[in-house]
N, C-alpha and C positions, 0 to 999 in steps of 0.2 A: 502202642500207646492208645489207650482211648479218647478218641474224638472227646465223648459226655465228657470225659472229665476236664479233656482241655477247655470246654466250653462253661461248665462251673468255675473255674479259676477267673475268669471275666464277669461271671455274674455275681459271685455268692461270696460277701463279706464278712470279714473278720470279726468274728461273735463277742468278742472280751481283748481285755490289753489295752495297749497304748493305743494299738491303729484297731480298734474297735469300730466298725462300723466301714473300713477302708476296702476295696475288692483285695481281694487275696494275691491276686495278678499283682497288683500296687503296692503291695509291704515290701521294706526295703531289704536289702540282702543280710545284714546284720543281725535282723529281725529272727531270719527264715533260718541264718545258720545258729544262733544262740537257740531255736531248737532243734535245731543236728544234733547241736553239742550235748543239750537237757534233754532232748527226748519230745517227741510228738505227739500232741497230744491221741487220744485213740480214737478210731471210727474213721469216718468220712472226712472231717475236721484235719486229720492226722495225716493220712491220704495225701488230701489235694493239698498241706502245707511243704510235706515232701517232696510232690510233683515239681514246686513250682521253686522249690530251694534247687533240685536238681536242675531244671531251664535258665534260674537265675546265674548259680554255678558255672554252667556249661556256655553262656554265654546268648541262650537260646530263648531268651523272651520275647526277643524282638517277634516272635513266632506265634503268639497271641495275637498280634496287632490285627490279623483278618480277622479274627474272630469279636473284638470288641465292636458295638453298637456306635455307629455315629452319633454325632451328639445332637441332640434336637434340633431340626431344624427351622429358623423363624415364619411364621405362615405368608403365604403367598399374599402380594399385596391385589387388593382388589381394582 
């Protein structure tokens, strides 16, 4: 499995649809297998919705979590 692409599944968001705009890691499993079932879209897009329908699938998202960005943190008080 490629690292890069585990690593775009946390950054790189869903271009169109309902969760337009949501990381691809974050779409929910419904989502990821209604395009099992239709088909994926092609290219890199197609790719990493696969990937992540397979980790959802298998149980195995939880596997992303090192890899996501902590969320900002408030600035140091002076």
């Amino acid at each position: 499995m490629d690292p890069e692409l585990l690593q775009l599944l946390v950054t790189r968001a869903m271009p169109f649809g309902k969760y337009q705009g949501r990381l691809i890691a974050d779409l929910p499993g419904p989502y990821l297998a209604w395009f099992a079932r239709k088909g994926f879209p092609p290219g890199e897009l197609g790719r990493l919705l696969a990937l992540m329908h397979e980790l959802d699938h298998n149980g195995l998202a939880s596997l992303l979590a090192p890899l996501r960005k902590p969320p900002g943190k408030p600035p140091a008080p002076r």
